[in-house]
N, C-alpha and C positions, 0 to 999 in steps of 0.2 A: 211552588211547582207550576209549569206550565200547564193549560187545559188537554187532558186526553183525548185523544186524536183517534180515538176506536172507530169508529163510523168511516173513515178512510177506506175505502174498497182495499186500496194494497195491504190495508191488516186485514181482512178476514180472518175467520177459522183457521182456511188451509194455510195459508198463507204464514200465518203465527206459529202453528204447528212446524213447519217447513225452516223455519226461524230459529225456533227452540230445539229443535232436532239435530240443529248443528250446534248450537252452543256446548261447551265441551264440560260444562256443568251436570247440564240435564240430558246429555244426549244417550246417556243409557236407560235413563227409564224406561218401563216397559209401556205401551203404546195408551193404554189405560189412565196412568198416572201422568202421562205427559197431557191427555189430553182434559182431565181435572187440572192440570197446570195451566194450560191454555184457557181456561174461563178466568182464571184470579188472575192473569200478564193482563196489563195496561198498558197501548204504543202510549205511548209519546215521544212528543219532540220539544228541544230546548237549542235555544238562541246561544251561539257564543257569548260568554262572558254573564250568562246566568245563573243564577245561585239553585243550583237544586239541595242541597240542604245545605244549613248551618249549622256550626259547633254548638253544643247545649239544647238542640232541638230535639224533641223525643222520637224515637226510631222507630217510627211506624211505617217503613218502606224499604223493601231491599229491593235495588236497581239490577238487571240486567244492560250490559251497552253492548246494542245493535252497531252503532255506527259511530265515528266521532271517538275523540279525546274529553275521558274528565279529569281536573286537577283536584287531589284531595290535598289539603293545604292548611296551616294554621297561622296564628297573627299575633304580634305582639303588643302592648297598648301602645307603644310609642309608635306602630307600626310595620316592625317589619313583616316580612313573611317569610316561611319557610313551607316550600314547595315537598311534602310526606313522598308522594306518589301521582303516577299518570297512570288513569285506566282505561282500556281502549275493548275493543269490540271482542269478545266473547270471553267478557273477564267482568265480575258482577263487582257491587260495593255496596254498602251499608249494614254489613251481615251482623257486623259486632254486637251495634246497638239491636235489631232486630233479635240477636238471638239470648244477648242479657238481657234487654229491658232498660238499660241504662241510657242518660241522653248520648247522643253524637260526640264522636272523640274529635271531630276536624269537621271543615269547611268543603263541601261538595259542589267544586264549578265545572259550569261547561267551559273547554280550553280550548273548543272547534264547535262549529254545531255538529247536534247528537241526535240519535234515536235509540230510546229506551225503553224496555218494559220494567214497567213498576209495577211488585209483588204487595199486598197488604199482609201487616206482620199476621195480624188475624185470622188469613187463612194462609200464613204459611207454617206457620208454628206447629197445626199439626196436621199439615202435609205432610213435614218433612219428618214429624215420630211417626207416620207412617208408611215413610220411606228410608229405610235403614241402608241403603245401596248411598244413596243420596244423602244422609246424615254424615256416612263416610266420607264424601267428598268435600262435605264443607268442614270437618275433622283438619283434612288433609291440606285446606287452604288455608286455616288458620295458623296451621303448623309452618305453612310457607310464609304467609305471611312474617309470623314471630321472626322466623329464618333472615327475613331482609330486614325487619328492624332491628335486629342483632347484628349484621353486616353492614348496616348502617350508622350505629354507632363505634364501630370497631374504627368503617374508616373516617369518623369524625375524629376519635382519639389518637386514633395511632398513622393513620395517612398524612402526607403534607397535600399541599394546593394540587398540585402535578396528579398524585395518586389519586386523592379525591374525586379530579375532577375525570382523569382516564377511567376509572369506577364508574362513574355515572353513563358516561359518551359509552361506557361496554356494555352496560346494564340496559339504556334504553336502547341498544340496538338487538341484543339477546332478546328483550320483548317486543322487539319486532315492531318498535315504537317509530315507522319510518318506512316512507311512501316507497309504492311501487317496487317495494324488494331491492332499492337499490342503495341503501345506508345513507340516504337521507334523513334527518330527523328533523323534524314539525317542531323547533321549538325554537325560541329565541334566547340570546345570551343572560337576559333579565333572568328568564326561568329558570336557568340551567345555574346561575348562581346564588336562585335561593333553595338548589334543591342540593347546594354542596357546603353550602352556608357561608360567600366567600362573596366580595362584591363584585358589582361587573365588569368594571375596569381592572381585577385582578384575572377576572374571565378571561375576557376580549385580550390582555398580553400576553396571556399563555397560550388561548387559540392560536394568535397573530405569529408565533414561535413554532407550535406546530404545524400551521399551514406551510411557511419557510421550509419546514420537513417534508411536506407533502405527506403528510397524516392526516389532515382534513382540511377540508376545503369548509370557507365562510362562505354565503348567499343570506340574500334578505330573509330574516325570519326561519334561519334553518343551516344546518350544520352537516357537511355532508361528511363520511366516516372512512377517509381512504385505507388507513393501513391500520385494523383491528390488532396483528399480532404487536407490532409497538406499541400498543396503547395499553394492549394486559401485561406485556413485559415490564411497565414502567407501573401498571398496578400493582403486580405481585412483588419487584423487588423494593418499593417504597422509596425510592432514588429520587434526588433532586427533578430532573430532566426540562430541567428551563431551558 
């Protein structure tokens, strides 16, 4: 992990409070417990393309992201990868391992530079038994979570390429995974085909089919998302649509 960046005048107290107050985790706490929260957050910052954790490491830190895209990811020995999830600003990650004890189930990159506060399990373990509002919600994202890796194997089994990958282009737009509100998405065709498990040259000629449609537009490093309802139409009926 990068060196913590606390001394930074833009973290301060208020500052962090102000931070954490929006996040949609913590932002009900009452003003007491947020600000016991705000002595255990750690800013930092990490470089694109750095490893904040790794698969099999012990889970002694659960991340809040301020800013930036993380890729949670895992690896095969011959190589490949398989892109799990992208977590972006006011959406936490490493809860699992933190709340079992067990090591990390995936590989935790930065996929943009970031700003994060890093929680120590140490003192959050019982913060959060004595935050029963707040126990609730991490209840409730684990349950969502389970929810999209349920949906995610349905559309490995049961979707073709077309479904799959109109799945994914719907999914990271619903989270809002995409600049300036304008259905832009920050990814590249690399990524977007290891997060459907399909290669990129099978990517890039079903892109290059729907562009033809005017469903999306290609740009360097990014996908832009014209016509959302053809794209759930061609999810939901599981149709060729090459």
């Amino acid at each position: 992990m990068p060196q913590d960046k606390t001394g930074d005048p833009r973290h301060s107290a208020g500052n962090k409070l102000s931070v954490l107050r929006k996040h949609p985790i913590f932002a009900d706490l009452e003003p007491e417990a947020l600000d016991q929260l705000c002595r255990y957050a750690k800013h930092t910052t990490v470089k694109r393309g750095a490893t904040i954790a790794a698969k099999g490491d012990p889970g002694n830190n659960l991340f809040a992201v301020i800013s930036g895209t993380v890729k949670i990811s895992s690896s095969s020995p011959d190589g490949r990868n398989a892109i799990l999830n992208l977590i972006g600003p006011g959406e936490i990650f490493g809860e699992i391992a933190v709340l079992d004890g067990a090591p990390r189930s995936a590989d935790a990159t930065a996929n943009t530079n970031c700003e994060l506060y890093v929680i120590d399990r140490r003192d959050f373990l019982p913060f959060v038994k004595s935050q029963p509002a707040l126990a609730m919600k991490f209840i409730e994202l684990l349950c969502a979570r389970l929810r999209w890796t349920s949906q995610q194997v349905e559309q490995v089994i049961l979707q073709n390429l077309p479904g799959r990958l109109a799945s994914a282009l719907l999914g990271l737009t619903e989270e809002r995974k995409f600049d300036s509100g304008s259905g832009t998405l920050a990814i590249t065709q690399q990524e977007i085909s290891e997060m459907v498990g399909m290669t990129r040259e099978s990517i890039n000629k079903q892109l290059r089919v729907w562009a033809g449609r005017n469903w999306v537009r290609l740009e360097h490093g990014a996908i832009v998302v014209l016509d959302t309802d053809a794209l759930r139409e061609l999810a939901e009926s599981g149709l060729d649509g090459a």
